[in-house]
C-alpha positions in Angstrom: 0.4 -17.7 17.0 2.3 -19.9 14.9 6.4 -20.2 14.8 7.4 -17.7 12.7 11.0 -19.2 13.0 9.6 -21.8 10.6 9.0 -19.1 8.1 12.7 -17.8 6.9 13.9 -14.9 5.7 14.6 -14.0 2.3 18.1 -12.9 0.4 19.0 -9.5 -0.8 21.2 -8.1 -3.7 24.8 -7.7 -2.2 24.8 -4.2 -1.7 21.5 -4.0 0.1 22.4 -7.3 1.9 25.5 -5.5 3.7 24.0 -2.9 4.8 20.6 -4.2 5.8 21.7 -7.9 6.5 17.7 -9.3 7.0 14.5 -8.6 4.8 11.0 -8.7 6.1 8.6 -12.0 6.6 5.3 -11.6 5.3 2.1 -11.4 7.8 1.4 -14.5 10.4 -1.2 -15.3 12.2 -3.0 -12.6 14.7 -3.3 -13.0 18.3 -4.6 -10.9 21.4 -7.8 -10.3 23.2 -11.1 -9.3 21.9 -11.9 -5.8 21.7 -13.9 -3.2 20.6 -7.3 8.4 6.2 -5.8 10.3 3.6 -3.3 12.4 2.5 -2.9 15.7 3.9 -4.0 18.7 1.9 -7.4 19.6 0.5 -9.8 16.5 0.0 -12.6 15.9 -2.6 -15.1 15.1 -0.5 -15.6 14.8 3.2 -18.3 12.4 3.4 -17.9 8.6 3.8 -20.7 7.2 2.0 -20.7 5.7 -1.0 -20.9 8.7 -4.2 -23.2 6.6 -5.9 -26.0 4.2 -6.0 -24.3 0.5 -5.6 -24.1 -1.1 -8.6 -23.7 -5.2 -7.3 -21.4 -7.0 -9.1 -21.4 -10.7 -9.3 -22.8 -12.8 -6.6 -22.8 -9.3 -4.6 -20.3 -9.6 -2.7 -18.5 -6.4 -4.2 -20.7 -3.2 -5.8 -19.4 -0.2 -7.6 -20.5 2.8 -5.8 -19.0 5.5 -8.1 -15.6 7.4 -7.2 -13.9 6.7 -3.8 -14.9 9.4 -1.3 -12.5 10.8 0.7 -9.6 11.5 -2.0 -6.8 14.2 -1.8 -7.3 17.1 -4.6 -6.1 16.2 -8.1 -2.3 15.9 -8.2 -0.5 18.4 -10.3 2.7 18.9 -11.7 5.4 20.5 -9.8 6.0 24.2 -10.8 9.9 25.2 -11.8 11.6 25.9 -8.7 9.1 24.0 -6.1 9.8 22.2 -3.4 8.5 18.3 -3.9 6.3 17.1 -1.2 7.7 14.5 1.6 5.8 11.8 0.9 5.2 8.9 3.6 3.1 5.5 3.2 1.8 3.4 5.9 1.1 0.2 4.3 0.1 -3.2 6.3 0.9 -7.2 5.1 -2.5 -9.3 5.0 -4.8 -6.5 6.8 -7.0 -8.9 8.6 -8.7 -7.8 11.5 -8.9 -10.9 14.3 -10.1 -9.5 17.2 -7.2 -7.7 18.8 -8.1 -4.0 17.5 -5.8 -3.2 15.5 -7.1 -2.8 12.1 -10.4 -0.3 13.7 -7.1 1.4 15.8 -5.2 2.2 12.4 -8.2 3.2 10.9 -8.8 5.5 13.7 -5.5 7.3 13.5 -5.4 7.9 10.1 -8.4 9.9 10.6 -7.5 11.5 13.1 -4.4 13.5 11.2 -6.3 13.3 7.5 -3.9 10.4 6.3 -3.8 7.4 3.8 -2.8 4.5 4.1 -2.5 1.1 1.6 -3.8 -2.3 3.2 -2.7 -5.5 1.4 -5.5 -8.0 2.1 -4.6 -11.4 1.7 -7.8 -12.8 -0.3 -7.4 -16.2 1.7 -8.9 -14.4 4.7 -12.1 -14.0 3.1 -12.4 -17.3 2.4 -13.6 -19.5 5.3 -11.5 -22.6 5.9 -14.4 -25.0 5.3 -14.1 -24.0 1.9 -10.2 -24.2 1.7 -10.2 -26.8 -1.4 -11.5 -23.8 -3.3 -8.1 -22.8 -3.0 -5.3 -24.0 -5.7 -1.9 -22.8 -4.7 1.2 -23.1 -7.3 3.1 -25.9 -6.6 1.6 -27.0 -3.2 -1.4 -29.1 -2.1 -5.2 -28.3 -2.6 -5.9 -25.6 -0.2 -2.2 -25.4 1.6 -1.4 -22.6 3.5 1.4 -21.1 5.5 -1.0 -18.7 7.0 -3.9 -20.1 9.3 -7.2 -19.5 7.6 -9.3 -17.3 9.6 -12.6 -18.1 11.8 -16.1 -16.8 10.2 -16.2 -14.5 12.9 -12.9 -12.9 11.9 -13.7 -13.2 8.7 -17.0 -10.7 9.2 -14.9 -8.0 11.1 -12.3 -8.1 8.2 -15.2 -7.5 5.7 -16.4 -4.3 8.1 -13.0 -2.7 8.4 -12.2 -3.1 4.8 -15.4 -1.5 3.9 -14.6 1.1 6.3 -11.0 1.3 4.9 -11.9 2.2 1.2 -14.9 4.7 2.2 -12.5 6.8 4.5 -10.5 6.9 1.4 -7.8 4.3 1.5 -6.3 1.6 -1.2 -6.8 -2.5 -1.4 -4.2 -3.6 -2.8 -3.2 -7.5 -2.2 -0.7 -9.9 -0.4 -2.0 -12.6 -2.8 -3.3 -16.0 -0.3 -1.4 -18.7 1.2 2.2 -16.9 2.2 4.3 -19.5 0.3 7.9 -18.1 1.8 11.3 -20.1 1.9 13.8 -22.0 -0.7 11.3 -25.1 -1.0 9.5 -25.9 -4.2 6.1 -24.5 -3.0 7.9 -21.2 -2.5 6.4 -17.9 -4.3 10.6 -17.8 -4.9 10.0 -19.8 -7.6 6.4 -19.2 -9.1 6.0 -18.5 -12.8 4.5 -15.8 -14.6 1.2 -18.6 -15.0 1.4 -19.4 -11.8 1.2 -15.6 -10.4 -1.5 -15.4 -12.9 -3.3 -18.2 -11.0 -2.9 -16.6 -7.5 -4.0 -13.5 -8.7 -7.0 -15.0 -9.9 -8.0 -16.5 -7.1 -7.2 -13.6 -4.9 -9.7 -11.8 -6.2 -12.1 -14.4 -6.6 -12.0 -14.3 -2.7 -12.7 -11.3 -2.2 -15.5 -10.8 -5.4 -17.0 -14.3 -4.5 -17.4 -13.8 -0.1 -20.7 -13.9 -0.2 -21.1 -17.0 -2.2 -18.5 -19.1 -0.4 -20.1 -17.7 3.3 -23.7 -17.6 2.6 -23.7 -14.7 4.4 -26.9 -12.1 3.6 -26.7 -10.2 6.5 -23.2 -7.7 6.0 -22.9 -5.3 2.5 -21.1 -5.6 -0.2 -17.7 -4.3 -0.3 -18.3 -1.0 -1.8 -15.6 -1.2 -4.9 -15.1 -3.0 -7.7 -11.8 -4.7 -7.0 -11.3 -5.2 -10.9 -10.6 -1.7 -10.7 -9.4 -1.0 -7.2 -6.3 -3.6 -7.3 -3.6 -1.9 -8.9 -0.7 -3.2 -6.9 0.8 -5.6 -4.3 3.6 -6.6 -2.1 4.6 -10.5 -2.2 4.6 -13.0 0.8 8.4 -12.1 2.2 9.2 -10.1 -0.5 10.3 -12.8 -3.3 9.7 -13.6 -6.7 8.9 -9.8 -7.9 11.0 -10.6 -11.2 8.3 -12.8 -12.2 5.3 -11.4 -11.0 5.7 -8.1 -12.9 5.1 -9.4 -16.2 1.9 -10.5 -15.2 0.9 -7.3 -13.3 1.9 -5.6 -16.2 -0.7 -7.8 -18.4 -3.5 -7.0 -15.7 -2.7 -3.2 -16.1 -1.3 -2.7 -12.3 0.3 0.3 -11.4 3.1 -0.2 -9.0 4.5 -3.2 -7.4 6.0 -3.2 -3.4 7.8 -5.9 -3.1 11.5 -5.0 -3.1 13.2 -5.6 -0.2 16.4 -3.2 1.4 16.9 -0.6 -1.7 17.9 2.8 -0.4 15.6 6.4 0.3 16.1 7.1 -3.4 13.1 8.4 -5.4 11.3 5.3 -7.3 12.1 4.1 -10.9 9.7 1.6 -13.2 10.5 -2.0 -13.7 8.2 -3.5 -16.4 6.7 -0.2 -16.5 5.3 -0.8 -13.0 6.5 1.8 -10.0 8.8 -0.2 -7.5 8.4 1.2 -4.3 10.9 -1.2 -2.3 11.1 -1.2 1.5 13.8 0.7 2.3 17.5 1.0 4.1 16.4 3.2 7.1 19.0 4.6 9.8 19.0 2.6 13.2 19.9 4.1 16.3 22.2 3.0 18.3 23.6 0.2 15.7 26.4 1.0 12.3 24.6 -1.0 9.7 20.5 0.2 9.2 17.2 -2.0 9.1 14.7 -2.7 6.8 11.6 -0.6 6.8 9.5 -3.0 8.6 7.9 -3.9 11.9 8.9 -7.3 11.5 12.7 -6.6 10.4 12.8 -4.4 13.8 11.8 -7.3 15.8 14.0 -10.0 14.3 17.0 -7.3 14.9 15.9 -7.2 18.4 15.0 -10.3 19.6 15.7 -12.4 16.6 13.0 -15.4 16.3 11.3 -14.5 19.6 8.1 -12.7 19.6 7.7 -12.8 23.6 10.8 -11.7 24.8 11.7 -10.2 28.1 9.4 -7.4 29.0 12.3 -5.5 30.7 13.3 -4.7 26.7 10.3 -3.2 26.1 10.4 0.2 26.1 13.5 0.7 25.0 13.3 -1.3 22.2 9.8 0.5 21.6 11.8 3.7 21.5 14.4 2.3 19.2 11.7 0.8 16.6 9.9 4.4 16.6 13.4 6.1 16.1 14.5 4.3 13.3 11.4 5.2 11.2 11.2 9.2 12.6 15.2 8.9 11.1 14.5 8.0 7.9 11.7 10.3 7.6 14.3 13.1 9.2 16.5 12.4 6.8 14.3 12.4 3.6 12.8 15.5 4.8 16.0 17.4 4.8 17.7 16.1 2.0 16.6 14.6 -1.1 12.7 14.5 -0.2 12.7 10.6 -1.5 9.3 8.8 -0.6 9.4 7.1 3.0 7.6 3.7 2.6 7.0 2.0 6.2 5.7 -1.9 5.9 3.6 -3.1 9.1 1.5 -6.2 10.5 -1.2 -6.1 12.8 1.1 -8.4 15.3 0.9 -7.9 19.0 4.6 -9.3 19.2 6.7 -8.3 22.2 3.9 -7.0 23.8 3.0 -4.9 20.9 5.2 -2.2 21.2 5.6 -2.3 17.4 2.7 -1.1 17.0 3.2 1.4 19.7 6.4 2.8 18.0 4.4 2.7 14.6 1.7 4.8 16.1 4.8 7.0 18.0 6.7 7.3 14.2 3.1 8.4 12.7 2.0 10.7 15.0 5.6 12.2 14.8 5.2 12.8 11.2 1.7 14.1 11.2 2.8 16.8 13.6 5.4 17.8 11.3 2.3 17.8 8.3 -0.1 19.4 10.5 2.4 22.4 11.0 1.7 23.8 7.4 4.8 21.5 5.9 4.3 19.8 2.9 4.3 16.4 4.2 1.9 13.8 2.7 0.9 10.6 4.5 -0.8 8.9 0.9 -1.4 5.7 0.0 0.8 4.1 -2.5 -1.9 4.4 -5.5 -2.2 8.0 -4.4 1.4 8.3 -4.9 1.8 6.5 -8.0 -0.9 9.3 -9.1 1.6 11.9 -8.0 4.5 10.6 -10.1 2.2 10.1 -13.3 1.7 13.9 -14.0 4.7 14.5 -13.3 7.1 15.8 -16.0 9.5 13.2 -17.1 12.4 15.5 -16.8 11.9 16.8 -13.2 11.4 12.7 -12.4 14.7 12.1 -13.6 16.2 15.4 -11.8 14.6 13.8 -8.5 15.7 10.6 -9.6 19.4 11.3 -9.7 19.8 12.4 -5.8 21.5 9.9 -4.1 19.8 8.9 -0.3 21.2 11.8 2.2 22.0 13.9 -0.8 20.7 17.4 -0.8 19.7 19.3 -3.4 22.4 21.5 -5.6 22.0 25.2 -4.9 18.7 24.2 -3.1 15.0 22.9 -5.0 14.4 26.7 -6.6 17.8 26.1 -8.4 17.7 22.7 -9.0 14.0 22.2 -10.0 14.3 25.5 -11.8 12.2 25.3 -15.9 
């Protein structure tokens, strides 16, 4: 694994930065040992093969199949007087799978309870490193990277759980290529609306172009058209979202996930784009809260060290679980704002964050699994939600402050 202490954290706006103090890194690189959906509610179909015939687009290395199985039922608006769901999404930085089990184990869960999820693949892990001068990052050197490339091996089981990902009914979106972070010239801090327009480019050129730059004839295509599929992202470390959005705008994105530390408010648009941020969440047993992120949890916990003292382990696995179950807690029984949790598929500290993700998530699904309207939805899914909405119950839900429960309760405050 490389040093992550090398990577830096990013700024916040000064409210945000007092009470959260740190925003999250973007993904590193994967270690550990070989090994081995959805969205609560009525689904449109409960089969995970393709609807259609595959269409192959380009060299083949994508294919439309039709419309994604395994969707929740049409969203509709919410009726005077209702109660809006509790909505929850899972989302992971860079989404490749290297051997240690973690993307297949994900996968697995989300099944299990009917859930959704959003992975943001990093296009440069489709591309194999022998053909890294394909690459042209902004401001840095042919085919630089602050992520490792990853081996064609790694490469084939990222391409079989992404398929897998979007059949059982969950989003692609992107974390762009080569995780540019910092205050140096090369940083994504300091792209342009072009030079986003570049990365995007290429992003998807990596993942509509695989089979071309692997010669590889013997694994399918993806089955989506990524044209279509990529309607939002999150940025390496969360900077340079004032300039990106332009651009996403242009390319007819939906939503954008790269703001860092903003409160459990319901959503607004920027550049008529969604921003669902990561999020101010409670943290037990400290006054100030934490970032909505795997990686923020660690750095509060251990600060640069991803192999610290196993003693720490479980408590600190019990503290990382408790911080997300709190937000979503608190949400729940107040102002029913979105709960957006960011993730890596690390194995740091002895992977108890993914432990205490899997705790958080299995917490939740109980609660959705008991007949409460609680959603675990990927963030397109969402986005779908909001859009047929009507404006004026948007704004309504829009003007609860975080904690802040609803005036005379949702039948009078939602009421025509």
């Amino acid at each position: 694994m490389r040093d992550i202490s090398r990577r830096g954290l990013i700024g916040l706006g000064a409210g945000a930065a007092a009470a959260v103090g740190l925003a999250a890194c973007g993904t590193d690189h994967h270690d550990g040992a070989a090994s081995g959906s959805g969205s609560g509610g009525k689904k449109s179909g409960g089969s995970d093969a393709p609807s259609a015939p595959a269409k192959l687009i380009g060299d083949g290395s994508t294919a439309d199949t039709g419309k994604q199985p395994n969707q929740p039922a049409k969203p509709v608006p919410l009726e005077p007087g209702e109660t809006p769901p509790q909505f929850v999404v899972f989302s992971w930085d860079g989404a490749g799978e290297v051997g240690n089990g973690l993307f297949p184990r994900f996968l697995d869960l989300a099944k299990q309870h009917g859930a959704h999820m959003t992975f943001f693949l990093s296009g440069l892990y489709l591309l194999p490193e022998s053909k890294k001068r394909k690459y042209l990052p902004p401001n840095n050197a042919v085919g630089a990277s602050d992520i490792p490339y990853l081996s064609d091996a790694h490469i084939r089981l990222t391409l079989q759980n992404v398929r897998r990902a979007w059949l059982e009914g969950h989003e692609i979106g992107t974390h762009f290529n080569g995780h540019f972070c910092g205050e140096g010239h090369g940083s994504v801090k300091w792209w342009t609306p072009k030079q986003w327009r570049s990365e995007i480019d290429q992003a998807k050129a990596f993942v509509k172009e695989w089979r071309t730059n692997t010669g590889w004839t013997d694994l399918p295509p993806l089955p989506f058209d990524y044209e279509k599929e990529l309607v939002g992202g999150r940025t390496p470390c969360l900077l340079g979202q004032d300039n990106l959005l332009p651009t996403a705008r242009e390319l007819g994105w939906r939503y954008d996930a790269s703001s860092p530390g903003l409160n459990q408010d319901w959503p607004r648009k920027r550049h008529g784009l969604w921003d669902f941020p990561l999020q101010a969440i409670p943290y037990p047993g400290r006054k100030l809260p934490v970032l909505s992120m795997d990686y923020n949890i660690m750095f509060h916990q251990s600060q640069y060290s991803t192999k610290a003292p196993a003693v720490n382990y479980p408590g600190w696995r019990n503290q990382a679980a408790q911080a997300y179950i709190s937000g979503f807690e608190r949400a729940y029984t107040t102002n029913r704002a979105p709960l957006f949790i960011g993730n890596h598929f690390e194995h740091w500290n002895g992977g108890i964050y993914m432990d205490a993700v899997e705790d958080a998530f299995k917490h939740i699904a109980r609660e959705k699994e008991k007949g409460s309207d609680v959603r675990l939805v990927s963030f397109r899914q969402f986005a779908d939600w909001l859009d047929v909405q009507r404006p004026e119950v948007v704004q309504k839900l829009q003007g609860l402050t975080v904690g802040q429960q609803p005036t005379g309760g949702w039948k009078q405050f939602l009421a025509a």
